[in-house]
SEVEX-150339 format. One record per atom (N, C-alpha, C): residue number from 0; residue in three letters; atom name; x negated, y negated, z. Coordinates in Angstrom, 2 decimals, always signed. Example, Ala and Ser with C-alpha at 12.3 -4.5 7.8 and 13.67 -1.06 7.14 Angstrom:
BEGIN
REC,0,ALA,N,-13.19,+5.69,+7.80
REC,0,ALA,CA,-12.30,+4.50,+7.80
REC,0,ALA,C,-13.20,+3.30,+7.80
REC,1,SER,N,-12.85,+2.25,+7.08
REC,1,SER,CA,-13.67,+1.06,+7.14
REC,1,SER,C,-12.90,-0.03,+7.87
END
This chain:
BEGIN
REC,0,UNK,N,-103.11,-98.67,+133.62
REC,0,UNK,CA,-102.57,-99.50,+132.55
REC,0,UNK,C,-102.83,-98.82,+131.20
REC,1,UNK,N,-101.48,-98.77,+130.35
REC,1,UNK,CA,-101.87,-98.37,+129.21
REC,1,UNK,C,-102.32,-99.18,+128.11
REC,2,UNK,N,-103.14,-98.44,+127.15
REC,2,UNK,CA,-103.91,-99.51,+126.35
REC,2,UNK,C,-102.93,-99.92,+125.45
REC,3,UNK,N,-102.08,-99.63,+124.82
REC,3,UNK,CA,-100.64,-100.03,+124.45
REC,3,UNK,C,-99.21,-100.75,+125.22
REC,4,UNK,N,-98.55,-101.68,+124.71
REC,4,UNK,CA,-97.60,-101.82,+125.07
REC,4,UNK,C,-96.53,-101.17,+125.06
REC,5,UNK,N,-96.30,-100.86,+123.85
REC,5,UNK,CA,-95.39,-99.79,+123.23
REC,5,UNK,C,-95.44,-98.29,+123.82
REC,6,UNK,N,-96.52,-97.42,+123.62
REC,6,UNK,CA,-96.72,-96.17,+123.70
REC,6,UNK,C,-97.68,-95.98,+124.75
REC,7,UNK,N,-97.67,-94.60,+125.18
REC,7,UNK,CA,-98.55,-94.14,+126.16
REC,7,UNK,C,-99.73,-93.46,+125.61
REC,8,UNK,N,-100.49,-93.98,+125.50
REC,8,UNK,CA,-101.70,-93.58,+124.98
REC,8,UNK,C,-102.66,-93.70,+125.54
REC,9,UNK,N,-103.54,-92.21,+125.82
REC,9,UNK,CA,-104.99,-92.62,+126.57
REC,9,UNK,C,-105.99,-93.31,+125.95
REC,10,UNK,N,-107.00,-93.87,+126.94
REC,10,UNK,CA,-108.07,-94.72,+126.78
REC,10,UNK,C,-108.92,-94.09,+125.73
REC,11,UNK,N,-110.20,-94.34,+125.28
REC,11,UNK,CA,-110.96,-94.46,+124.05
REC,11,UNK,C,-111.48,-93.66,+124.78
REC,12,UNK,N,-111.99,-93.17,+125.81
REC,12,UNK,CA,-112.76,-92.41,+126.20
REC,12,UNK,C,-112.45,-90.80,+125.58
REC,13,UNK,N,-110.92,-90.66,+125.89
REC,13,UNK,CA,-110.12,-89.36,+125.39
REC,13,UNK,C,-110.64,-88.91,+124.11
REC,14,UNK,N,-110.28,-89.99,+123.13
REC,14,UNK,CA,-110.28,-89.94,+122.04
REC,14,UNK,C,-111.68,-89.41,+121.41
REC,15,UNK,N,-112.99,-90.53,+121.83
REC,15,UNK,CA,-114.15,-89.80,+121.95
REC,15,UNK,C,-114.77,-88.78,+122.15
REC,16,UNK,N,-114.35,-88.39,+123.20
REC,16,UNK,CA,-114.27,-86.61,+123.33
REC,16,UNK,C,-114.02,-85.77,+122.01
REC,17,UNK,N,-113.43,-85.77,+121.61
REC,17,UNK,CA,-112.68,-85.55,+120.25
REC,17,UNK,C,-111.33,-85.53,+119.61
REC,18,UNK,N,-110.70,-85.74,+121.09
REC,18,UNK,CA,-109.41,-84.74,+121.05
REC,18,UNK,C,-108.48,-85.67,+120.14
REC,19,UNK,N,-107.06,-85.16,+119.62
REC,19,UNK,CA,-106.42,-85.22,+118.64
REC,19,UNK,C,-105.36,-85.81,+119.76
REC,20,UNK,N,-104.20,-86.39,+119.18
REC,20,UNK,CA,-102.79,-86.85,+119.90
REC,20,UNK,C,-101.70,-87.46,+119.27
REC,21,UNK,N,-100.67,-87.01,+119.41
REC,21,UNK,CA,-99.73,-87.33,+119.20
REC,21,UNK,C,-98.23,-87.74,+120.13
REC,22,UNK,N,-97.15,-88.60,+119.40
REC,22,UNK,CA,-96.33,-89.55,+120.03
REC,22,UNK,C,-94.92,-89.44,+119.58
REC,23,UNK,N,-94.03,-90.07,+119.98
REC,23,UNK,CA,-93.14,-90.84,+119.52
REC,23,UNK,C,-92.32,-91.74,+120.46
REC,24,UNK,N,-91.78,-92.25,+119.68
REC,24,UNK,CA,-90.68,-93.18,+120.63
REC,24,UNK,C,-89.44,-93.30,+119.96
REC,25,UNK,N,-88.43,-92.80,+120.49
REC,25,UNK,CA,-87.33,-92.87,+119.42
REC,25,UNK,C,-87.60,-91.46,+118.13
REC,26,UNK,N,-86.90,-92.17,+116.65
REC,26,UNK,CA,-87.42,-91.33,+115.83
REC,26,UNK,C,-88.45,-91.68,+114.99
REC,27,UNK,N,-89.50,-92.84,+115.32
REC,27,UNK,CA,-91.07,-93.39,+115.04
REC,27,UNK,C,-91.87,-92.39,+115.84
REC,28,UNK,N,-92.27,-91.46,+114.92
REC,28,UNK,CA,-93.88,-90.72,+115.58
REC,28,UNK,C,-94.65,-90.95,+115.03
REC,29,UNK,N,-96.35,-90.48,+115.49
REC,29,UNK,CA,-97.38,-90.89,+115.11
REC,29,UNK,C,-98.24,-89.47,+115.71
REC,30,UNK,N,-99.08,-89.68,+115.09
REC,30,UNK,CA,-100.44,-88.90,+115.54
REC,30,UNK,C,-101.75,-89.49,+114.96
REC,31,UNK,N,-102.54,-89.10,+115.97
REC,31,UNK,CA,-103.53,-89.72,+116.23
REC,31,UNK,C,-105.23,-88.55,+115.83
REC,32,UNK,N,-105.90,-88.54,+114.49
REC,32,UNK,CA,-106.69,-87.71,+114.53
REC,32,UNK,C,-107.98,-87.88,+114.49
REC,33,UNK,N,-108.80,-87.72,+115.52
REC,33,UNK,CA,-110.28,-87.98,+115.90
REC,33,UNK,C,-111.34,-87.16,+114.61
REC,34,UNK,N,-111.90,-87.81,+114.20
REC,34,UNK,CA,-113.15,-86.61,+113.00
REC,34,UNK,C,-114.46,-87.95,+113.02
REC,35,UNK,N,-114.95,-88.18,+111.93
REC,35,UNK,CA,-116.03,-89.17,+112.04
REC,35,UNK,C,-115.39,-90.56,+112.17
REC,36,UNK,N,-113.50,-90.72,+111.68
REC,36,UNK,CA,-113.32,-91.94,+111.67
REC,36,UNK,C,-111.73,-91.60,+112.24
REC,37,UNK,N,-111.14,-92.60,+113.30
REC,37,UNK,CA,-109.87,-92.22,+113.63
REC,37,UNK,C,-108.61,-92.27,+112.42
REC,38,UNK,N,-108.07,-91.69,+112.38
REC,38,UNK,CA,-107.07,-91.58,+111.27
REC,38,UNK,C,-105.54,-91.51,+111.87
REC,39,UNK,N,-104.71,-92.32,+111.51
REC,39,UNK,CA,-103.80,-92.56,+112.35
REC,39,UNK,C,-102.23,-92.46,+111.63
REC,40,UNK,N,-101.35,-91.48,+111.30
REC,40,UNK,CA,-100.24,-91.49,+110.58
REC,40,UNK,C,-98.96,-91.91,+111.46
REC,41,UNK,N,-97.93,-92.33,+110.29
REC,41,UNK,CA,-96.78,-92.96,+111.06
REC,41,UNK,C,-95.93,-92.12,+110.24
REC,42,UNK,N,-94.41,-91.76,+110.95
REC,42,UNK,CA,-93.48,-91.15,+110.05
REC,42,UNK,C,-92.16,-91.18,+111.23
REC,43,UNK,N,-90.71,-91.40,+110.43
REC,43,UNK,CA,-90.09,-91.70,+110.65
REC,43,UNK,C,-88.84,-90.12,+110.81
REC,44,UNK,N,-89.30,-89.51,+111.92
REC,44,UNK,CA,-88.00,-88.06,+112.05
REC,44,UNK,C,-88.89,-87.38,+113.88
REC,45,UNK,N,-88.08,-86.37,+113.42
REC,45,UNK,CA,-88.31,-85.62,+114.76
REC,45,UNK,C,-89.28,-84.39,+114.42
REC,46,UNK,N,-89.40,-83.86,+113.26
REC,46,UNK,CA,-90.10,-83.17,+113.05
REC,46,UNK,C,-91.87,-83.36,+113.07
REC,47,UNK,N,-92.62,-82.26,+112.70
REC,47,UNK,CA,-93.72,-82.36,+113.90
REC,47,UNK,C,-94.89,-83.19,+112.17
REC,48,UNK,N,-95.58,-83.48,+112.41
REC,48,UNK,CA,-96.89,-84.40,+111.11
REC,48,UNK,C,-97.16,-83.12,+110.25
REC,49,UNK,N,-96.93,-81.77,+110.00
REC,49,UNK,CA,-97.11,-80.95,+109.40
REC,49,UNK,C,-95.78,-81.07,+108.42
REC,50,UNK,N,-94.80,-80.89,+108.99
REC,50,UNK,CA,-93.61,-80.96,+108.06
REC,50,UNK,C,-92.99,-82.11,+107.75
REC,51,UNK,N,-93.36,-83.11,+108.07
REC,51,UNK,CA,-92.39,-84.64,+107.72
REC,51,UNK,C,-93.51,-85.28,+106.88
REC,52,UNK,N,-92.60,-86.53,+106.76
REC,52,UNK,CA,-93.20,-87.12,+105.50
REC,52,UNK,C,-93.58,-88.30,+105.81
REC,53,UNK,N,-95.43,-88.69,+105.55
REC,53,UNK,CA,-95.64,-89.31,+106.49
REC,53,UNK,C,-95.69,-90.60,+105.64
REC,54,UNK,N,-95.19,-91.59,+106.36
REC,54,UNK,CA,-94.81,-92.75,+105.76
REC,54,UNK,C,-96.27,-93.99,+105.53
REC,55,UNK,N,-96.94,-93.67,+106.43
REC,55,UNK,CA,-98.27,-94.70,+106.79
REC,55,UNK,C,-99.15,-94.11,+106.98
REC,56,UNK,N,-100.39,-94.32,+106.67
REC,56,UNK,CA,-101.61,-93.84,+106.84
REC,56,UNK,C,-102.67,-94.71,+106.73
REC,57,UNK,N,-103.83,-94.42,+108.22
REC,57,UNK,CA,-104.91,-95.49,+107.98
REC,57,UNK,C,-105.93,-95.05,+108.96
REC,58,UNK,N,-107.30,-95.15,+108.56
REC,58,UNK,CA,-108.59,-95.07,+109.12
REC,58,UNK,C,-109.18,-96.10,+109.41
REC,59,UNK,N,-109.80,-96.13,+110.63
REC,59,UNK,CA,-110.74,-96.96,+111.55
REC,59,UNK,C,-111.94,-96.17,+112.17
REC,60,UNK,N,-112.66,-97.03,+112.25
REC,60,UNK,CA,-114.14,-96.53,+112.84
REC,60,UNK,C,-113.66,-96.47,+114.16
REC,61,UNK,N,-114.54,-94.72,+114.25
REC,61,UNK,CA,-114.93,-94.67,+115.51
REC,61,UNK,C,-115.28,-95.26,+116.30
REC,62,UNK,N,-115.05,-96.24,+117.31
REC,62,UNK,CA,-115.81,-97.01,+117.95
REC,62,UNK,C,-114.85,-98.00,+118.79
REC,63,UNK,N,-115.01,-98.52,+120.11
REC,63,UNK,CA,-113.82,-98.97,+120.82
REC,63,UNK,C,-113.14,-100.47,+119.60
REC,64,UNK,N,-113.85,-101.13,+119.16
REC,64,UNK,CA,-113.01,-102.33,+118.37
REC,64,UNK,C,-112.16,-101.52,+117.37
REC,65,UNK,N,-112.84,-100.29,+116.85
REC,65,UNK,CA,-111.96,-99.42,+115.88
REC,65,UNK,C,-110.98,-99.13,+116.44
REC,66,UNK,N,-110.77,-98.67,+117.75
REC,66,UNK,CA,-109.67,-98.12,+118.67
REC,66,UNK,C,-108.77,-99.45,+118.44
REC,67,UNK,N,-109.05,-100.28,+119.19
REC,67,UNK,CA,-107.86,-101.72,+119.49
REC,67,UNK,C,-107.49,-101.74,+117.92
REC,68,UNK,N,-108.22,-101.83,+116.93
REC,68,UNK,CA,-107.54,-102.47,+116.07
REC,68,UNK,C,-106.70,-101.17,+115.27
REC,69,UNK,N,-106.59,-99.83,+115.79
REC,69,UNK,CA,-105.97,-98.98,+115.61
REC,69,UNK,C,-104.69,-98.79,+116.51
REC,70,UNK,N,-104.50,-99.48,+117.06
REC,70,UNK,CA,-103.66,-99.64,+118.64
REC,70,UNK,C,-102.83,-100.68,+117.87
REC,71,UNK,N,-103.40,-101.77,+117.82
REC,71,UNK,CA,-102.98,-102.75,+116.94
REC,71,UNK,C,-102.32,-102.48,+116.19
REC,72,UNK,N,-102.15,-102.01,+114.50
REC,72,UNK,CA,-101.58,-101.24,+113.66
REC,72,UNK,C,-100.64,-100.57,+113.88
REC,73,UNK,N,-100.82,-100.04,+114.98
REC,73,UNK,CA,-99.92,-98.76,+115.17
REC,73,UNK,C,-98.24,-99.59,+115.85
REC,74,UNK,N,-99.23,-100.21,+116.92
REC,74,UNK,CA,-97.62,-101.38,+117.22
REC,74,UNK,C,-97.20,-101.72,+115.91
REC,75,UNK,N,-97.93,-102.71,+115.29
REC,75,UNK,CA,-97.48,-103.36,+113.94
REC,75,UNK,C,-96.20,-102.49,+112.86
REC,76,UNK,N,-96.89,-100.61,+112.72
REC,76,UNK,CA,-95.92,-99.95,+111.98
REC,76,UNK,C,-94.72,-100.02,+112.98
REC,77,UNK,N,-94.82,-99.98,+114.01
REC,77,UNK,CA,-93.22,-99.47,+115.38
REC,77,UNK,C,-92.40,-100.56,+114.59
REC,78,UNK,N,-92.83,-101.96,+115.14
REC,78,UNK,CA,-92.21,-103.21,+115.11
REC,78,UNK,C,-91.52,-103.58,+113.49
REC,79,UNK,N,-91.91,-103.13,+112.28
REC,79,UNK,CA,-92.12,-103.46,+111.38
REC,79,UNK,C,-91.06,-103.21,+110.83
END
């Protein structure tokens, strides 16, 4: 089961590790960047979070409630 409805995204465990990730669905992408606090951008094209223009941006604590309520958000920008 994914921890999203929307997107396929691995569990908190992944993330913990350190590792970085990125998405899309349609032309809504996102990426996902692990450091002391998750940081999570939204942008609206096909091009990759280096060259587009990122429309949303937001940090959450490390930590699994930080995760959901970053999961959370992230539906919220799709739907929005």
């Amino acid at each position: 089961m994914s921890v999203s409805d929307i997107f396929d995204i691995p569990k908190f465990y992944y993330f913990d590790s350190g590792n970085d990730y990125s998405g899309s669905k349609g032309d809504f992408a996102y990426k996902i960047i692990t450091a002391e606090k998750f940081t999570c951008m939204t942008w609206h094209s096909r091009l990759c979070s280096m060259k587009a223009d990122i429309e949303n941006s937001a940090e959450f604590d490390r930590t699994q409630e930080g995760f959901d309520s970053m999961i959370k958000w992230l539906e919220e920008q799709y739907s929005a």
